[in-house]
N, CA, C and O atoms as a MOPAC input file, in Angstrom:
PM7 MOZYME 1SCF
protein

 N     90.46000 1  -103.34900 1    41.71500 1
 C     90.69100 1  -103.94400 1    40.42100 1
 C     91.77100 1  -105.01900 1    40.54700 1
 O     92.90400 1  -104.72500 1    40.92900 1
 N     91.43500 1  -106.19400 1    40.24300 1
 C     92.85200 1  -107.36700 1    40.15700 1
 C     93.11600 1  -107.31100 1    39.31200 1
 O     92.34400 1  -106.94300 1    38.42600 1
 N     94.70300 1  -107.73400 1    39.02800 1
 C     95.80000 1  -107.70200 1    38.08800 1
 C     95.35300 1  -109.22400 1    37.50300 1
 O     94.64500 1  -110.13400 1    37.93400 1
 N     96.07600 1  -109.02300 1    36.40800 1
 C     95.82700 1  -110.18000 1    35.36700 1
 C     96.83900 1  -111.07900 1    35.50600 1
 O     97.92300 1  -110.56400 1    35.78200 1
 N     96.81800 1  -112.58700 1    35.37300 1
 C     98.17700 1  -113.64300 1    35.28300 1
 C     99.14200 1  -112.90500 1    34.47900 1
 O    100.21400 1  -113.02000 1    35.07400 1
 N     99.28400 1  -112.29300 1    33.56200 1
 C    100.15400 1  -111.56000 1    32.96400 1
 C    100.56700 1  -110.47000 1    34.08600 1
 O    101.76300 1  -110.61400 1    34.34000 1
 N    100.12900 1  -109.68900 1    34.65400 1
 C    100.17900 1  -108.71900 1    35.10700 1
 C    100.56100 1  -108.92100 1    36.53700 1
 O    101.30200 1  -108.04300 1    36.98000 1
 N    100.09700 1  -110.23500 1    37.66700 1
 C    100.56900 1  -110.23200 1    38.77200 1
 C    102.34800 1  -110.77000 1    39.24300 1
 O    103.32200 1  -111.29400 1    38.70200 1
 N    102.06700 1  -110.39800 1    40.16800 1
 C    103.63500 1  -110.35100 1    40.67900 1
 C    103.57200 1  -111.20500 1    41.39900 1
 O    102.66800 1  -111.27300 1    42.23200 1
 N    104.74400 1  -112.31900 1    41.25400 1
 C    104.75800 1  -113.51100 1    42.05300 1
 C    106.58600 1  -113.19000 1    43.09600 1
 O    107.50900 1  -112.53100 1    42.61900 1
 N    106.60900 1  -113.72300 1    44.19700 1
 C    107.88700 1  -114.30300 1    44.94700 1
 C    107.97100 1  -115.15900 1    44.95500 1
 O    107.07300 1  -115.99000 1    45.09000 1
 N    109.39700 1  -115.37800 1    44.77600 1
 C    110.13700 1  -116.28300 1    44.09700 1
 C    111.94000 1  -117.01600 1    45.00600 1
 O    113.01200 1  -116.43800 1    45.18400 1
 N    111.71900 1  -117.72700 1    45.18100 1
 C    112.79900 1  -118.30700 1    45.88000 1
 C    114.10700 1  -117.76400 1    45.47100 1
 O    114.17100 1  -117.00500 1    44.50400 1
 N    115.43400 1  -118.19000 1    46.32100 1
 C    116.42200 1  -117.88500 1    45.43500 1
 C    117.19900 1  -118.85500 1    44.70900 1
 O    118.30700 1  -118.66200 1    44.20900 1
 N    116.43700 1  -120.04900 1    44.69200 1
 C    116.86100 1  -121.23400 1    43.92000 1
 C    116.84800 1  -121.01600 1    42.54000 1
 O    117.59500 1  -121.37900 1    41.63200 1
 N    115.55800 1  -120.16200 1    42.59800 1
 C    114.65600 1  -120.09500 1    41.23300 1
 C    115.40500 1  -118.82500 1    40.30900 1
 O    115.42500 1  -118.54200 1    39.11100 1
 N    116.07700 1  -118.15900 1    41.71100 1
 C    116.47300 1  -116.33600 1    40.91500 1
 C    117.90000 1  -117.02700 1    40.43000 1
 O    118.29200 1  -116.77200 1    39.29100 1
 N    118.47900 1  -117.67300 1    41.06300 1
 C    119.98300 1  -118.23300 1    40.64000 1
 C    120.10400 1  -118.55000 1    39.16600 1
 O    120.83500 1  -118.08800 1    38.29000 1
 N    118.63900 1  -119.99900 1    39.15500 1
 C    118.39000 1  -120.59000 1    38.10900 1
 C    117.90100 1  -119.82100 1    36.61300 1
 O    117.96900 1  -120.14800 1    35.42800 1
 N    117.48600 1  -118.88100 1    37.20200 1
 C    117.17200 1  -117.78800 1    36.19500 1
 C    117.90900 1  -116.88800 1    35.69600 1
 O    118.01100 1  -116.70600 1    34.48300 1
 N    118.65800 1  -116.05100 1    36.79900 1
 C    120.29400 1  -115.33200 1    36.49100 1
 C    121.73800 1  -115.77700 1    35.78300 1
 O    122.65700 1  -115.19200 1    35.20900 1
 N    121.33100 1  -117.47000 1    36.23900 1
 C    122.72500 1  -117.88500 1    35.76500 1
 C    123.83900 1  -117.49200 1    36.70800 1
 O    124.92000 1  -117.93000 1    36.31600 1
 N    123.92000 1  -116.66400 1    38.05100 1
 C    124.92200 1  -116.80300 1    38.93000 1
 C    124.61600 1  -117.62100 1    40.48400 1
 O    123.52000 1  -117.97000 1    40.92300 1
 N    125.76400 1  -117.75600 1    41.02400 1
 C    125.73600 1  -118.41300 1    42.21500 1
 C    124.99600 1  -117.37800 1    43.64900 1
 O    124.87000 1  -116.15400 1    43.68600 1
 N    124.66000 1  -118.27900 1    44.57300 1
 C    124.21300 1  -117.09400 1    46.11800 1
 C    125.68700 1  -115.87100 1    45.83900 1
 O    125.67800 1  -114.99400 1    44.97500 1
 N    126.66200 1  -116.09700 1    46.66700 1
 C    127.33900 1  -114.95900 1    46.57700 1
 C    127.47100 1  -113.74900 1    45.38400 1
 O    127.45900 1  -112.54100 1    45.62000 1
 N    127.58500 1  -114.31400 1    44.18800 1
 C    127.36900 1  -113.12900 1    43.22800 1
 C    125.97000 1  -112.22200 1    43.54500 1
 O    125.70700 1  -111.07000 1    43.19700 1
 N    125.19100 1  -113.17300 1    44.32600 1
 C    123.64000 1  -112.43800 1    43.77000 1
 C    123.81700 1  -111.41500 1    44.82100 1
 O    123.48300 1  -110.23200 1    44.75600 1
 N    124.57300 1  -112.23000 1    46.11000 1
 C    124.15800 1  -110.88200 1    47.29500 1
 C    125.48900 1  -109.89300 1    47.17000 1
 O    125.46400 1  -108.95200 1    47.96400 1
 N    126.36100 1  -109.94500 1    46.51000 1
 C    127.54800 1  -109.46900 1    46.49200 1
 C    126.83900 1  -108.20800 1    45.23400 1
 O    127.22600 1  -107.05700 1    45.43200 1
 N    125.99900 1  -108.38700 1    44.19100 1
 C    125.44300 1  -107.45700 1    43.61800 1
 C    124.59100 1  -106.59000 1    44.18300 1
 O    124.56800 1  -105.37900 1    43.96600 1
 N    123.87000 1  -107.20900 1    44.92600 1
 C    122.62900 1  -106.66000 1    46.07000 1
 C    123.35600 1  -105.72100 1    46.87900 1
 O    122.95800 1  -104.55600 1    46.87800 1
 N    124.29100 1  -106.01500 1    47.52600 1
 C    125.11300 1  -105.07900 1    48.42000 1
 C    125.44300 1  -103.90700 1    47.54000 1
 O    125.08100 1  -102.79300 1    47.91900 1
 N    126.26200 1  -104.07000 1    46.11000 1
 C    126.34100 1  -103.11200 1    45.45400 1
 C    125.37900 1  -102.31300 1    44.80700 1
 O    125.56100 1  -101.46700 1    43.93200 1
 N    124.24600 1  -102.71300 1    45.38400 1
 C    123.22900 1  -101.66000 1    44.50700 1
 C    122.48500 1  -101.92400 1    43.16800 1
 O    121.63500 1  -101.15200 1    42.72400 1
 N    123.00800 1  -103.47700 1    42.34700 1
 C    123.15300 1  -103.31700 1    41.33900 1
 C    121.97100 1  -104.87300 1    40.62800 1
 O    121.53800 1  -105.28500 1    39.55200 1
 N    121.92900 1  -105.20800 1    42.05100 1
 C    120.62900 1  -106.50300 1    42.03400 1
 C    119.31500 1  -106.02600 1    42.50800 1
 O    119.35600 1  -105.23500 1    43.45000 1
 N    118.37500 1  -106.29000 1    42.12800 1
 C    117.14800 1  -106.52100 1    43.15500 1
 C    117.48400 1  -107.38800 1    44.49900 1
 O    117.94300 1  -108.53000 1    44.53600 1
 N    117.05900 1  -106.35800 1    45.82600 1
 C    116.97800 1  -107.00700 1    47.35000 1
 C    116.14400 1  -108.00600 1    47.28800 1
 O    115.32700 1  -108.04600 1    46.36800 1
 N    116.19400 1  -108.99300 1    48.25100 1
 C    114.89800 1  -110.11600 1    48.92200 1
 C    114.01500 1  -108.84400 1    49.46100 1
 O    114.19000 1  -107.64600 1    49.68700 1
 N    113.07000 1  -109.71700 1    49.52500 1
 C    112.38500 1  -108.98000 1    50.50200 1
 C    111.89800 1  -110.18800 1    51.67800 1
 O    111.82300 1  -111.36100 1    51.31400 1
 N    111.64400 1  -109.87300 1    52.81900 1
 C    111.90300 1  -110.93800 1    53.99400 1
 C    110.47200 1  -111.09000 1    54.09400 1
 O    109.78600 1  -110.10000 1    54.34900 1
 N    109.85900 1  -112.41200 1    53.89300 1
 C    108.63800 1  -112.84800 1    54.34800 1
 C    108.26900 1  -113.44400 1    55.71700 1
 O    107.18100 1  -113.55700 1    56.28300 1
 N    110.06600 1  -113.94100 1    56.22300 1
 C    109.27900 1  -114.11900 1    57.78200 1
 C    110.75000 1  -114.43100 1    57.84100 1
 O    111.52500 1  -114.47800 1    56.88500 1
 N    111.13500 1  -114.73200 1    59.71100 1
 C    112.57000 1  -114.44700 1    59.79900 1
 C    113.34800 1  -115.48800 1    59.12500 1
 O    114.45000 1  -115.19500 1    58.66100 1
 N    112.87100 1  -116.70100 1    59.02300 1
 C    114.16100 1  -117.46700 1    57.79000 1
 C    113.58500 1  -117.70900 1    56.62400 1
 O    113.48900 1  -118.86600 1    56.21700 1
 N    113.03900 1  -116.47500 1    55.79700 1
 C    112.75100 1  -116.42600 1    54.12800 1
 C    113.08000 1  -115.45800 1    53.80000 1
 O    113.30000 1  -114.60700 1    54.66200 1
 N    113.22300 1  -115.21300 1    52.71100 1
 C    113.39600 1  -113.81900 1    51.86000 1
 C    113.11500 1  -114.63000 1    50.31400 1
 O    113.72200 1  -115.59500 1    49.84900 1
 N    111.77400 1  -113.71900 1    49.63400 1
 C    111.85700 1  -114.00500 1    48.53400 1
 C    111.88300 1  -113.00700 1    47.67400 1
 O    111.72100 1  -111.87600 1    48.13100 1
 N    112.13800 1  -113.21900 1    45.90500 1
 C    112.68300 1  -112.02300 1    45.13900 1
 C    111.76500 1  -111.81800 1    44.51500 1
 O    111.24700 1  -112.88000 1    44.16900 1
 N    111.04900 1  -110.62500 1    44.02300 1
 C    109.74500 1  -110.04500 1    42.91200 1
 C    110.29300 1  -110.63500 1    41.45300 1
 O    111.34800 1  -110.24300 1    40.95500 1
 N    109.37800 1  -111.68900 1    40.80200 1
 C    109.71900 1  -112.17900 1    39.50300 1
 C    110.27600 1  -110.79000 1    38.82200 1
 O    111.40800 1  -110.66300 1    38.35700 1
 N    108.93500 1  -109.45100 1    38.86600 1
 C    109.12800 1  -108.71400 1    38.13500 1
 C    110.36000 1  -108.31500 1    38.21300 1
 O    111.04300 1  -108.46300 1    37.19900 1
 N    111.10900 1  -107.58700 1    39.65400 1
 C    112.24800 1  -106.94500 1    39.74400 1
 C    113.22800 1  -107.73700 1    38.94200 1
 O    114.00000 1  -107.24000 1    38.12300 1
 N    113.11200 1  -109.40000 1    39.32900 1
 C    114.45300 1  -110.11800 1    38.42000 1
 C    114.24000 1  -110.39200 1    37.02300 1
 O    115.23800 1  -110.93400 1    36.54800 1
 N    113.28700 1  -110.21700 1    36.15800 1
 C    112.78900 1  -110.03900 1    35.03100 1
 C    113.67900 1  -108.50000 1    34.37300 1
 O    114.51900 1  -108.47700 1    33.47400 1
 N    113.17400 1  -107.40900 1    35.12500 1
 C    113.83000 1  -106.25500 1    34.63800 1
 C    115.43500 1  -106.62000 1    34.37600 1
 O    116.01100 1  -106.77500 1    33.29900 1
 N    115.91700 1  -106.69800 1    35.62900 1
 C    117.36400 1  -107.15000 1    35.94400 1
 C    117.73400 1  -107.33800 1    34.55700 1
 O    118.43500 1  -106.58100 1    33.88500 1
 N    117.05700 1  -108.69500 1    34.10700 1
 C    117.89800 1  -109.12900 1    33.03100 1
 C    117.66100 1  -108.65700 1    31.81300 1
 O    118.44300 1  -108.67100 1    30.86300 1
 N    116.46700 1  -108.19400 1    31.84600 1
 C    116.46500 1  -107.30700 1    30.38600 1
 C    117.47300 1  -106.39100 1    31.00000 1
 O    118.45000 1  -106.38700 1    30.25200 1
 N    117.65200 1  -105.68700 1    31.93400 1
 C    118.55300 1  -104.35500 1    31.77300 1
 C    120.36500 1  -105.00800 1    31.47100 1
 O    121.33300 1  -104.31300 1    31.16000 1
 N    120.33900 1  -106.49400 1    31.69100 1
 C    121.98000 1  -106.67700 1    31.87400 1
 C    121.62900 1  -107.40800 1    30.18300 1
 O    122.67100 1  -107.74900 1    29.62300 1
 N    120.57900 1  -107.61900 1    29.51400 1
 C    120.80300 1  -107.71600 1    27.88400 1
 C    121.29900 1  -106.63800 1    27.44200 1
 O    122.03100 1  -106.66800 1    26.45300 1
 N    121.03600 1  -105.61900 1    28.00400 1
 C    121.23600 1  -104.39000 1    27.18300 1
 C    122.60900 1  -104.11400 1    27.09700 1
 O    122.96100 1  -103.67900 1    26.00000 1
 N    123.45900 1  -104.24100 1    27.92600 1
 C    124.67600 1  -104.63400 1    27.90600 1
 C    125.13100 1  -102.88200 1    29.07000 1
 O    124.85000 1  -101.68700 1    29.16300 1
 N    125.93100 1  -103.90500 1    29.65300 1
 C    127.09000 1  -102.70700 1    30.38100 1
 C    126.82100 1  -101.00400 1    30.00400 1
 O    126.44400 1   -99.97100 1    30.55700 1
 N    127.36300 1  -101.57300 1    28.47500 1
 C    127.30000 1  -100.19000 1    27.83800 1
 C    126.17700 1   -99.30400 1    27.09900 1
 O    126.26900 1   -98.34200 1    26.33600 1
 N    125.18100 1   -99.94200 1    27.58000 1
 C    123.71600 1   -99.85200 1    27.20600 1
 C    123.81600 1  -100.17700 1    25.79300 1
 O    123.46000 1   -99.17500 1    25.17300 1
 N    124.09300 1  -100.99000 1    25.10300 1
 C    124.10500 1  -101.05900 1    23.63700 1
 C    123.50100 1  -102.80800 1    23.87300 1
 O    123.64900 1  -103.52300 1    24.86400 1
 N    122.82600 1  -103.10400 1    22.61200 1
 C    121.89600 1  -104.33200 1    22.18300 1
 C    123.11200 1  -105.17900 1    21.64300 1
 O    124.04300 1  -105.05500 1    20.84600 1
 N    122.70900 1  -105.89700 1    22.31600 1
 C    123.63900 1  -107.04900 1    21.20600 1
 C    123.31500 1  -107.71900 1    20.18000 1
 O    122.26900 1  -108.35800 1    20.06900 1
 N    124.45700 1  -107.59700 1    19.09900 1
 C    123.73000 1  -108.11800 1    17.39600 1
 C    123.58800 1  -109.62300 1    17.68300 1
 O    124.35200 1  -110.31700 1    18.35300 1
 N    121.85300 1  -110.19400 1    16.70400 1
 C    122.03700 1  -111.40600 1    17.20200 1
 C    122.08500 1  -111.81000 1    15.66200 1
 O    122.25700 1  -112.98500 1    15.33700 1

């Protein structure tokens, strides 16, 4: 069964994850180390790209705030 354009999972540079996160390389891998980013995953020895989906979650989970609470908009 194939997944739908909605539904497939694309990799994604880290130009693109920066541009999307709003932080610099070091924050991203300095989170990654802590557990607290989505890893690359290595497509060949000088790439690593990031699952849209995983960095999608990411940021819904860092809307939610620290303290898991929504922020009033």
């Amino acid at each position: 069964m194939m997944a739908t354009d909605a539904e497939a999972d694309r990799l994604i540079k880290l130009e693109e994850v920066k541009r999307r996160v709003g932080l610099g390389k070091s924050m991203i891998y300095r989170l990654i180390h802590e557990g607290t980013f989505p890893a690359p995953y290595k497509v060949s020895p000088g790439a690593s790209r990031w699952s849209n989906r995983e960095v999608l979650a990411w940021i819904d989970d860092v809307k939610d705030g620290f303290e898991g609470k929504r922020r009033k908009i």
